[in-house]
C-alpha positions as CSV (number, residue, x, y, z in Angstrom):
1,X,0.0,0.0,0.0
2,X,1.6,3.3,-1.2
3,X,2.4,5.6,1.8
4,X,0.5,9.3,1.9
5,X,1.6,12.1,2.1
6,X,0.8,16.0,3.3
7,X,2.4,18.5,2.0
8,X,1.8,22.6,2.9
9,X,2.7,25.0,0.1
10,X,2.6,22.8,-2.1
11,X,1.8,25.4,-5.2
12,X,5.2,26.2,-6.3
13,X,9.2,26.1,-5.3
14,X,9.9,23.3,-2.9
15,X,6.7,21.9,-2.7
16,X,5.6,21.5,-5.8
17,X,8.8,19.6,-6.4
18,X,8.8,17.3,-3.5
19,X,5.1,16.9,-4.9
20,X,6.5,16.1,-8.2
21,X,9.5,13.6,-7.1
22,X,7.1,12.0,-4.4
23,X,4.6,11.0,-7.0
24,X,7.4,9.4,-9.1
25,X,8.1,7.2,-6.3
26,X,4.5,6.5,-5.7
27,X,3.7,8.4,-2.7
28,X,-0.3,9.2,-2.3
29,X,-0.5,13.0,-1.7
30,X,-2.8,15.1,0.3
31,X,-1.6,18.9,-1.5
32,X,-2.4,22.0,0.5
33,X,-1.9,25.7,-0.6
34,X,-3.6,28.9,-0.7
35,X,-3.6,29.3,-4.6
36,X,-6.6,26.8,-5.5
37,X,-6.2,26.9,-8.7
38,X,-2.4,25.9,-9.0
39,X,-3.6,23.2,-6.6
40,X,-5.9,21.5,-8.7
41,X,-3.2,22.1,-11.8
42,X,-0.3,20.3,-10.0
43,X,-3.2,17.6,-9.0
44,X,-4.6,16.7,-12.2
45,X,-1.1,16.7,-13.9
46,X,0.3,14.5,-11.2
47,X,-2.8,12.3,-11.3
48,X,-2.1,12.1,-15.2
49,X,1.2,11.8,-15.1
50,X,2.1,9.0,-12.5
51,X,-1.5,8.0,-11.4
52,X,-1.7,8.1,-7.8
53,X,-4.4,9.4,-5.7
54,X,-4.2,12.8,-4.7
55,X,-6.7,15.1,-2.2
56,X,-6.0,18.9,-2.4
57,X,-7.0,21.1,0.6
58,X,-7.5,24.7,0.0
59,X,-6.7,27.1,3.2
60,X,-4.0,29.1,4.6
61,X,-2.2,27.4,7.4
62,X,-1.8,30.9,9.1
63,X,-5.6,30.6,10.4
64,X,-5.9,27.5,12.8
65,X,-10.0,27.0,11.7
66,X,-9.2,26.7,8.6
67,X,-6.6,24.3,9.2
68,X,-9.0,22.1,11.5
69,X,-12.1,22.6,9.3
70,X,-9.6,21.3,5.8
71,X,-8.2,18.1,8.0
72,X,-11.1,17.1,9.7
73,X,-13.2,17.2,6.2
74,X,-10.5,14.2,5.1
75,X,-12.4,10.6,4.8
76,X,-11.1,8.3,7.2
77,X,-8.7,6.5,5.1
78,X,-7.0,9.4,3.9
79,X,-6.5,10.8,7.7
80,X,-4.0,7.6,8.0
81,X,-0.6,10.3,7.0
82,X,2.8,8.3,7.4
83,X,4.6,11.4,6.2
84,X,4.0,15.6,7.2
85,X,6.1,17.9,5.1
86,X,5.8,21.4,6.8
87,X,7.0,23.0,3.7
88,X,5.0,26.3,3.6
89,X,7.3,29.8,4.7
90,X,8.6,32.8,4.1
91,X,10.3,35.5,4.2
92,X,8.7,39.6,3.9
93,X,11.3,42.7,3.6
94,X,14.7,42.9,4.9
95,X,15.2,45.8,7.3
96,X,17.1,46.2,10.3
97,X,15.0,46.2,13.6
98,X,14.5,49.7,14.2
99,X,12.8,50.1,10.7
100,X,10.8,46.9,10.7
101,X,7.3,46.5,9.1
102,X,5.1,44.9,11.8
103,X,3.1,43.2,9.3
104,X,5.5,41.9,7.7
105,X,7.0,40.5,11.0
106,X,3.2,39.0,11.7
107,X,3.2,37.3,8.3
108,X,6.4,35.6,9.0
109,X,6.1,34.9,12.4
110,X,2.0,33.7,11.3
111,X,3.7,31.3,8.6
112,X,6.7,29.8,9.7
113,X,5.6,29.3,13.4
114,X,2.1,29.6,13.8
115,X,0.9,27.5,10.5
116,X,3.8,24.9,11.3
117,X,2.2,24.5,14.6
118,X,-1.1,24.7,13.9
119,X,-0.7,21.9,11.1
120,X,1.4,19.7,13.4
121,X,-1.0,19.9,15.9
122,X,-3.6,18.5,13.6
123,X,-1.5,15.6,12.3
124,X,0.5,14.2,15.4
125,X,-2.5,12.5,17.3
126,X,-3.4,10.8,14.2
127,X,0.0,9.4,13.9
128,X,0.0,9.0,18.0
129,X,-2.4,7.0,17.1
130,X,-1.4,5.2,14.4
131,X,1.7,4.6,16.5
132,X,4.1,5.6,13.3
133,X,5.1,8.7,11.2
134,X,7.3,10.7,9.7
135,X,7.3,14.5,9.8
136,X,9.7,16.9,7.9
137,X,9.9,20.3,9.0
138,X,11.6,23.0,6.0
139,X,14.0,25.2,7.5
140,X,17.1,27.3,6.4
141,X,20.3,28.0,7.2
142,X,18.9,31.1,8.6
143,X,17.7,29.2,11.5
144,X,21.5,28.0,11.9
145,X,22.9,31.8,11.9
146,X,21.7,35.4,11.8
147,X,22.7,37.7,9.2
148,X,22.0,41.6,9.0
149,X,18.8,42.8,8.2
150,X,17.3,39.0,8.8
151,X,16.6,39.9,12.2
152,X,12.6,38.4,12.3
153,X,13.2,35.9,9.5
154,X,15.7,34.1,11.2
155,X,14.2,34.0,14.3
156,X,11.8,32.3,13.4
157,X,13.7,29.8,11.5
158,X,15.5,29.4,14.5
159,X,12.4,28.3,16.5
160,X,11.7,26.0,13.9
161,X,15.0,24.8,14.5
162,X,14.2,24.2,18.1
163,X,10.3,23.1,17.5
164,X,12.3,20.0,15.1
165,X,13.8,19.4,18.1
166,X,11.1,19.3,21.1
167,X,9.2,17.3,18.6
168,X,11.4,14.2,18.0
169,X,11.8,14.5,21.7
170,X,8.0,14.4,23.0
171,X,7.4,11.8,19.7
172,X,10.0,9.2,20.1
173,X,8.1,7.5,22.4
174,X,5.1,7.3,19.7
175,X,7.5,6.0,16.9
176,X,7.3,9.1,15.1
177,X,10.4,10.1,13.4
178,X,10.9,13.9,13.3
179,X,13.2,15.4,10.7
180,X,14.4,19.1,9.1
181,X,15.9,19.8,6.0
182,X,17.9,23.7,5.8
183,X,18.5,24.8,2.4
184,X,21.1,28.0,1.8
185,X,20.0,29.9,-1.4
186,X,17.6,28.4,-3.1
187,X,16.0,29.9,-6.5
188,X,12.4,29.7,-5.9
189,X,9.6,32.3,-5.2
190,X,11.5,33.2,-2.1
191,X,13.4,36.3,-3.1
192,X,10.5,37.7,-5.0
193,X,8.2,37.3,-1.8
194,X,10.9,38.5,0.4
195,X,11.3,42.1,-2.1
196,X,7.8,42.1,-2.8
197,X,7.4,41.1,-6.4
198,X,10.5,43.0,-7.0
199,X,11.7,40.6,-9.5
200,X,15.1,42.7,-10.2
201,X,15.6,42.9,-7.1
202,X,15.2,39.4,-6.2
203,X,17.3,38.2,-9.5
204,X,20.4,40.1,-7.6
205,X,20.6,37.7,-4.7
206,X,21.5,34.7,-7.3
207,X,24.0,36.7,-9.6
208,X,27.0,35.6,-10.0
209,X,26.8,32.1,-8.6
210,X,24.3,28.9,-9.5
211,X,21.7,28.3,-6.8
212,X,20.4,25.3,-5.6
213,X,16.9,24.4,-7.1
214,X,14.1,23.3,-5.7
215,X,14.4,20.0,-6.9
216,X,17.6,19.5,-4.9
217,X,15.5,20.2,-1.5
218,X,12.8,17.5,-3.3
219,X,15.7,14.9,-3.7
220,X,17.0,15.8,0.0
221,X,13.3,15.0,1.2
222,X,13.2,11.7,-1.2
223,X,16.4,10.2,0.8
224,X,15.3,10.9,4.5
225,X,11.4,9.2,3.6
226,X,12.9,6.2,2.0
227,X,15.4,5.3,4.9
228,X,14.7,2.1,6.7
229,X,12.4,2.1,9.9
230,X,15.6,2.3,11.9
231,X,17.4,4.8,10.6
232,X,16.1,9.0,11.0
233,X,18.1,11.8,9.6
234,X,17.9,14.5,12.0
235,X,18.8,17.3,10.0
236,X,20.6,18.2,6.2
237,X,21.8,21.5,5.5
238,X,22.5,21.7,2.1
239,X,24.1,24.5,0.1
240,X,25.2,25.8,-2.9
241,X,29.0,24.8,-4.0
242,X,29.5,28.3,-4.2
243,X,27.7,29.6,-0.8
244,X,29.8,29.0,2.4
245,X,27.5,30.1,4.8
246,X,24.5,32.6,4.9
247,X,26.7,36.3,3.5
248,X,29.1,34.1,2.1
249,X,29.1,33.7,-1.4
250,X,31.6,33.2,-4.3
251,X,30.3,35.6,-6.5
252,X,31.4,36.1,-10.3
253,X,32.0,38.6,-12.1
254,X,30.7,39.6,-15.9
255,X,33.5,39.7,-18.0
């Protein structure tokens, strides 16, 4: 019986790629996002494409009703998730604390702490009760270091950092592995959210150097699902060849 799995933000970048390389392995997926209609385009292509069953849910993981009205609406044999990929982030502006946009900060902190929360509070009893599981939290090398300007961001990369942790730690008992996977740059939507559909703006953090994809995050995600029961990788931080940490880059120049 193929394993399912749900996966938030699931409309583009990292998770529409772990979407993608999941259901070439022939993982069942339960695909949530904000953007219904990319949802039900990823869906149908994927259903076309490798034909496995696939439930979308439409809501925003920032609003905890909307999380429990989209899991609780699941029929029962969908509700049995062996895998959790808290995918869905990101990052608003990039100003230093004094100059910070408070709703900006709310979206981030909404997003990257609240929804992964919120989500994970939904799924763990039914894998408690299951008495198995597997759940991948996304991260970032921001939640390994703080840079300038980052200040909000990484903070709350940081707690999911720590959140990994107290959840392997209160699940291990339950059989429940608990995993998180910390990309450095990564070419995706995430600049363009960050500057606020500045797209020249966003095409200057990757000049000079090849990013990472989101299909090398997808791959990461593909090796810790298909270890053996025994065997949990904590955490991968994976980078760019040309990124040494999260200001350090080798960068260059057009001749």
């Amino acid at each position: 019986m193929s394993k399912i799995v749900l996966i938030t933000g699931a409309t583009a970048g990292i998770g529409e790629a772990t979407a993608h390389i999941l259901a070439k392995n022939n993982f069942n997926l339960i695909l949530t996002g904000r953007r219904k209609e990319l949802l039900e385009k990823l869906a149908n292509h994927l259903r076309e494409t490798f034909g496995i069953s696939i439930k979308t849910l439409n809501f925003d993981v920032r609003n905890f009703d909307e999380v429990e009205e989209a899991i609780d609406s699941l029929p029962d044999n969908w509700k049995h998730i062996d895998i959790l990929i808290n995918n869905a982030g990101l990052a608003v502006g990039l100003n230093t604390i004094d100059q910070g946009v408070i709703d900006d900060w709310e979206r981030m902190i909404d997003t990257n702490i609240k929804g992964l929360l919120y989500i994970t509070r939904k799924i763990s009893p039914l894998m408690v009760q299951q008495g198995s599981g597997h759940i991948i939290n996304v991260s970032s090398v921001a939640g390994k270091e703080t840079y300038p300007n980052g200040n909000v961001y990484c903070a709350t990369k940081h707690a999911v950092q720590s959140l990994t942790k107290g959840m392997r730690l209160d699940l291990l008992k339950h059989g429940i592995k608990v995993s998180s996977v910390s990309p450095g740059a990564v070419d995706t939507e995430f600049s363009l959210v960050r500057f606020k559909g500045d797209s020249d703006k966003a095409s200057l953090v990757y000049k000079g150097f090849t990013p990472l994809n989101a299909l090398d995050i997808a791959e990461s995600i593909l090796f810790m699902v298909t270890r053996p029961a025994h065997v949990n990788i904590d955490d991968i931080l994976i980078m760019p060849s040309s990124q040494a940490f999260s200001r350090d880059f080798n960068r260059k120049t057009e001749s």
